[in-house]
C-alpha positions as CSV (number, residue, x, y, z in Angstrom):
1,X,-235.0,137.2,109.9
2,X,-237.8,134.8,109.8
3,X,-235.3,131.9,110.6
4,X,-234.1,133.8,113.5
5,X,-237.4,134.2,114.9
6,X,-238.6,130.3,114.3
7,X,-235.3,129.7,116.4
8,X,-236.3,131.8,119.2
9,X,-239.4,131.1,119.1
10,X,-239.0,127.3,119.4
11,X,-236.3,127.8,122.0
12,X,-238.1,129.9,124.4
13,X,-241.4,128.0,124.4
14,X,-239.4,124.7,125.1
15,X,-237.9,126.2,128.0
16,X,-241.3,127.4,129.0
17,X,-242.7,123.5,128.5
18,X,-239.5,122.6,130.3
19,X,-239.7,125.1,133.2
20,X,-244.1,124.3,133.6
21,X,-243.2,120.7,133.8
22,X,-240.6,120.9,136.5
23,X,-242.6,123.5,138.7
24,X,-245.5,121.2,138.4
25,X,-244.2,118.0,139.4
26,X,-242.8,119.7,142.2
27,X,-245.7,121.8,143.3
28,X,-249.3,121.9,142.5
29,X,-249.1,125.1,140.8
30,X,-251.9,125.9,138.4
31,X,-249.4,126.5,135.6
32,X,-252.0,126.1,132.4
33,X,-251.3,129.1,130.5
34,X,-254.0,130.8,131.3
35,X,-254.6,134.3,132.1
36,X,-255.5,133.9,135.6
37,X,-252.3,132.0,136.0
38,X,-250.1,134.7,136.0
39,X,-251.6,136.1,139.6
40,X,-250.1,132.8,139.9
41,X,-246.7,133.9,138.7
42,X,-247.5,137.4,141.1
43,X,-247.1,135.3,144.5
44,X,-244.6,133.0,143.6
45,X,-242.5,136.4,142.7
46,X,-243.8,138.0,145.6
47,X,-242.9,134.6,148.0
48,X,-239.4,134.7,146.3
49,X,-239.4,138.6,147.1
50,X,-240.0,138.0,150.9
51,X,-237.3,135.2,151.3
52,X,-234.8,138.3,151.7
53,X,-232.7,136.4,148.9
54,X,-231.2,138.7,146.4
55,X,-231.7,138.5,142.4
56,X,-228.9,136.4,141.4
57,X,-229.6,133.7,143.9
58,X,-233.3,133.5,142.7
59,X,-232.3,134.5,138.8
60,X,-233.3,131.0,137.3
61,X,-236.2,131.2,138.9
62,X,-237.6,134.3,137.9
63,X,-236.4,133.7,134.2
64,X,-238.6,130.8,133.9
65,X,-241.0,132.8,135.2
66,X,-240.4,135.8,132.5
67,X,-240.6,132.7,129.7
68,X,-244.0,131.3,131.0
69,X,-245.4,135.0,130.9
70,X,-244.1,135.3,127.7
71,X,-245.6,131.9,126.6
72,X,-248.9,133.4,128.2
73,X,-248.9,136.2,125.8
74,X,-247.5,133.7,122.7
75,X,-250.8,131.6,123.6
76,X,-253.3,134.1,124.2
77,X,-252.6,137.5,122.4
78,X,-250.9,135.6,119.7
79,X,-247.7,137.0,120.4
80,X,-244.3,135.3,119.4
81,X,-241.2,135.3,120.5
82,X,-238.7,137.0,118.8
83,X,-234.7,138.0,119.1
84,X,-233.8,141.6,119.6
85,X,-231.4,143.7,117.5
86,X,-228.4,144.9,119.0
87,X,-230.0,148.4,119.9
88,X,-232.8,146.5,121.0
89,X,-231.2,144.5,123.6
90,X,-229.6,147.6,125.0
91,X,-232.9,148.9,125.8
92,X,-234.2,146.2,127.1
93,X,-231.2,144.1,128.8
94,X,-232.2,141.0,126.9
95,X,-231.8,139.3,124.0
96,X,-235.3,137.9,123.1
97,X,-238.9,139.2,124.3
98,X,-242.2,138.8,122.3
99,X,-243.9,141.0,119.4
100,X,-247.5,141.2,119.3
101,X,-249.6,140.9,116.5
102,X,-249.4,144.6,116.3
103,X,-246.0,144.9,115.8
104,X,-245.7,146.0,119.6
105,X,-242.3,144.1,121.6
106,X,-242.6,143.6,125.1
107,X,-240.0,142.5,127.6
108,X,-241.6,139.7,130.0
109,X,-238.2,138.7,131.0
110,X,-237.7,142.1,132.7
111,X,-241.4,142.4,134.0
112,X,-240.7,139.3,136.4
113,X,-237.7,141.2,137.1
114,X,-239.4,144.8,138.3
115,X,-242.2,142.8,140.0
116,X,-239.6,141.2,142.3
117,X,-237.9,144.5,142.7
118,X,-240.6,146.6,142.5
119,X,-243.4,144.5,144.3
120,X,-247.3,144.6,143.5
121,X,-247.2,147.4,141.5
122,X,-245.6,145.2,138.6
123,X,-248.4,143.0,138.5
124,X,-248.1,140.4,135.6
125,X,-252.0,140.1,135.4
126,X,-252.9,143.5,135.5
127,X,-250.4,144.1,132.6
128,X,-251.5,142.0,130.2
129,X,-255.0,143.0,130.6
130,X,-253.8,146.5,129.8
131,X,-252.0,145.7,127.0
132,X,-253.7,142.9,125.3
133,X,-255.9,144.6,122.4
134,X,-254.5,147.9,122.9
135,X,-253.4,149.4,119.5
136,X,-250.2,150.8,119.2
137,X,-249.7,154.7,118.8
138,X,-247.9,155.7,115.2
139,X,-249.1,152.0,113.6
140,X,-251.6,152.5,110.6
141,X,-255.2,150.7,111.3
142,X,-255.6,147.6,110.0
143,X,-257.0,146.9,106.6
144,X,-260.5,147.4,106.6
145,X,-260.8,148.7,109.6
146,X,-260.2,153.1,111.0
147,X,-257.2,154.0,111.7
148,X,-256.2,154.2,115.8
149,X,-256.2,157.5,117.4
150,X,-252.9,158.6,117.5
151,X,-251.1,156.9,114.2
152,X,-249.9,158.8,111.3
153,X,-252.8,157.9,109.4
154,X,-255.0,159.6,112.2
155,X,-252.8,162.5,111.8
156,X,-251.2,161.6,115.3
157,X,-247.3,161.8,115.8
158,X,-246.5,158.4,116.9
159,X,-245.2,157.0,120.0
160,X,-243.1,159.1,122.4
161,X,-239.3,157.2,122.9
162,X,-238.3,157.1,126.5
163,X,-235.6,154.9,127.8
164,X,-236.5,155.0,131.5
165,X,-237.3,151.3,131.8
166,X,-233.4,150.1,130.0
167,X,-232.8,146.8,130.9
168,X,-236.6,146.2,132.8
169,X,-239.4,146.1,130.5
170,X,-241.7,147.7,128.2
171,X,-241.7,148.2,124.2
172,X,-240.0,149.3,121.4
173,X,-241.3,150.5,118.1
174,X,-239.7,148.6,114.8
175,X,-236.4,151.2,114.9
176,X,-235.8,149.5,118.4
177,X,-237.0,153.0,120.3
178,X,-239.5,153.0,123.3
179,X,-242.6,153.9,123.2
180,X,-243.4,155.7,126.3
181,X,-244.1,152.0,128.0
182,X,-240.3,151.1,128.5
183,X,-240.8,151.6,132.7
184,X,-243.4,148.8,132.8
185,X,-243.3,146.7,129.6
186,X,-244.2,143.1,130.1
């Protein structure tokens, strides 16, 4: 497994180098990684979303997109990318995304995807500053520190698995079932 997840891993942050560099020489884009950069990533989705032009003709662009986000999280939630299971990718409609240091996987593939079909409501900023830090129902607490409201150690139940977000976004716990954020995952 680790072997699989180096090789995603390095694959998905070269394309994310890859797509960054072309963008940038092309545009003055503010591209850096950053935080702030994905309200960049908002109104180039949003731009792409007011051309009229359907998803497959803009699909290249917006998967570049979804890699970058996901780089965003890799580089500043210390996030890394990973490659689904089978049932994995059949909730989410992809075949890699990113896990978070808490075990968490989120979709940022499908986010770029529901913010062009969805519009502002999807926004790639906002997300991550709702999910980044945010413990994870039904995970233990860390050592040394109290377990999170909510986790089997708490005496909560877990997460709640929902499918409504299948092929879009959101998380999955370790068996590959969502976790109540599958309609908005990043």
């Amino acid at each position: 497994m680790e072997r699989t997840r180096l090789s995603a891993d390095l694959r998905m942050r070269r394309h994310a180098a890859e797509f960054v560099r072309d963008v940038t020489a092309r545009s003055r884009l503010p591209l850096d990684y950053s935080v702030a950069s994905l309200r960049v990533v908002d109104f180039i989705v949003d731009g792409l979303r007011k051309s009229g032009r359907d998803r497959t003709a803009v699909g290249h662009v917006l998967f570049g997109l979804g890699v970058y986000a996901g780089e965003v999280l890799v580089r500043r939630a210390g996030a890394v990318w990973v490659e689904f299971d089978e049932e994995q990718r059949e909730l989410f409609g992809r075949p890699v995304g990113v896990r978070m240091p808490d075990g968490r996987l989120w979709n940022p593939l499908g986010k770029v995807v529901k913010r062009f079909e969805a519009g502002e409501r999807e926004s790639l900023r906002t997300f991550y500053l709702q999910l980044h830090g945010r413990a994870r129902p039904g995970l233990p607490g860390l050592p040394g520190l109290p377990a999170q409201p909510g986790s089997a150690e708490a005496g909560g139940s877990g997460g709640t698995g929902t499918r409504a977000g299948r092929g879009t976004g959101g998380t999955s716990d370790r068996a590959g079932r969502g976790t109540g954020a599958a309609s908005g995952g990043l």
